[in-house]
N, C-alpha and C positions, 0 to 999 in steps of 0.2 A: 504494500500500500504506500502510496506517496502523500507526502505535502508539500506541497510545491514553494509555497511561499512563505514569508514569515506572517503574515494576516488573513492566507486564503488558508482555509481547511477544504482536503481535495481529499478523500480516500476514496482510493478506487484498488481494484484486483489489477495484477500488473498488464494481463491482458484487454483489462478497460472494458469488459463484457457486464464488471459490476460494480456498481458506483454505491457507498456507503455513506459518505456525508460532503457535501458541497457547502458551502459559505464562508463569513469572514470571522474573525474574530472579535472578541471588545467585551466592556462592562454589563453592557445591558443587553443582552441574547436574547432572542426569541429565535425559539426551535418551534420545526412544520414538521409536520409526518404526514407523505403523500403515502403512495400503492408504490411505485416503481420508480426508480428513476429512469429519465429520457439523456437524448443528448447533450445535454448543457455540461460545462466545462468551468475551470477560471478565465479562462480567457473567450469563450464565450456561452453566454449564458442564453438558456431558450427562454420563451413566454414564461412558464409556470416559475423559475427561479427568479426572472424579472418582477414579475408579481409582487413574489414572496418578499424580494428585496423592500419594493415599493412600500407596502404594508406595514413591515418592520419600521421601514423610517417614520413614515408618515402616524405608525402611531405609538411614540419614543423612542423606541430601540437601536442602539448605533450597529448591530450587527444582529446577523443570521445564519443558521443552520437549514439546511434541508437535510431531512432522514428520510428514510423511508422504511417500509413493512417487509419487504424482497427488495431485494439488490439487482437484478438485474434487468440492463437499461434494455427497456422497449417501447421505439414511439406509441405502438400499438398495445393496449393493454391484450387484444387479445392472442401477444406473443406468448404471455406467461405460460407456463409449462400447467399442463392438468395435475402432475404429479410433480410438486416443489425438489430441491437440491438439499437435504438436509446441512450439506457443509456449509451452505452461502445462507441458509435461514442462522444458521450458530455463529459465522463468519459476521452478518451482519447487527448479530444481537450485542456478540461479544465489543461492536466496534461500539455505538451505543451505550451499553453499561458502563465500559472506560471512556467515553468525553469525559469532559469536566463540567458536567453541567452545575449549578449550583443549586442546592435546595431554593423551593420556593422559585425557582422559573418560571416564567409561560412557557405550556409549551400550545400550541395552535395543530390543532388536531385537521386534518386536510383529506382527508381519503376518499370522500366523494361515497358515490353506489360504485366504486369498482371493487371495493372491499370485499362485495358478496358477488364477483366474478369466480372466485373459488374459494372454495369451504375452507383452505387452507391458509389464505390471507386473514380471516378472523382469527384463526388460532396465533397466527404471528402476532397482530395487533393485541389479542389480548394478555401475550406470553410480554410483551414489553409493555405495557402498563403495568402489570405485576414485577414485574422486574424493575421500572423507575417508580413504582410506588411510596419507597422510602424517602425518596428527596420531596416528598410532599409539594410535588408540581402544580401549578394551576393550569389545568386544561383547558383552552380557550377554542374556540369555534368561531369564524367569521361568516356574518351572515344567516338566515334563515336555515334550519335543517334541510334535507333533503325530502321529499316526500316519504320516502324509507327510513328515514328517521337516522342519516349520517351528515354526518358537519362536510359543508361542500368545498369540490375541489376550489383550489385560485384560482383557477382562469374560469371558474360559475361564478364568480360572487359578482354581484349588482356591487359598481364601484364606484 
């Protein structure tokens, strides 16, 4: 896994097939947990991280994290495999439970209906709230639930 710069946090698999945390660093974080990551990089960022950026600034935070639930990057969500990679489901928890987050975060919950694209993304999603449970995080939602009743992706939210 790399980090490229001394204020981007970049972890990716060295073959770059799986992206684990994108953003900057700083005092006031706000971390997102989308489904997947796409192709967005440090040096360039697609719509959804642009957003995220957006967001963060605009409401206080001087930096930001993208996470996600599965690590591997697919523009199309319906790349995802039917049957998940167990090493990259552990690969990408383990990246996760070692940030530095700090108690008392926000974190900005993002995952849209693609969540329940496979049976197998709830169980990630819920295996990492049980896992950053102890830092007593504040979960935040932007925007209106989903009809299905999920906090909606960045690029749904009425901006």
């Amino acid at each position: 896994m790399n980090d490229l710069f001394n204020n981007t946090i970049y972890l990716n698999s060295s073959d770059n097939k799986y992206r684990y945390a994108l953003g900057t660093r700083g005092k006031n974080t706000l971390y997102c947990f989308g489904v997947n990551p796409s192709t967005a990089t440090p040096e360039k960022y697609d719509p959804t991280i642009t957003r995220v950026q957006q967001v963060a600034l605009r409401k206080g935070f001087d930096s930001f994290v993208m996470l996600n639930l599965y690590p591997l990057r697919a523009t199309n969500p319906n790349e995802l495999p039917d049957i998940p990679d167990n090493n990259f489901i552990s690969n990408n928890q383990d990246v996760i439970f070692h940030l530095p987050i700090a108690r008392g975060s926000t974190v900005w919950a993002a995952w849209g209906n693609l969540v329940n694209s496979r049976d197998w993304l709830v169980s990630c999603r819920d295996s990492i709230i049980s896992g950053l449970k102890y830092l007593n995080l504040s979960w935040v939602k932007m925007g209106d639930l989903t009809k299905t009743g999920n906090p909606r992706h960045p690029l749904y939210l009425k901006y």
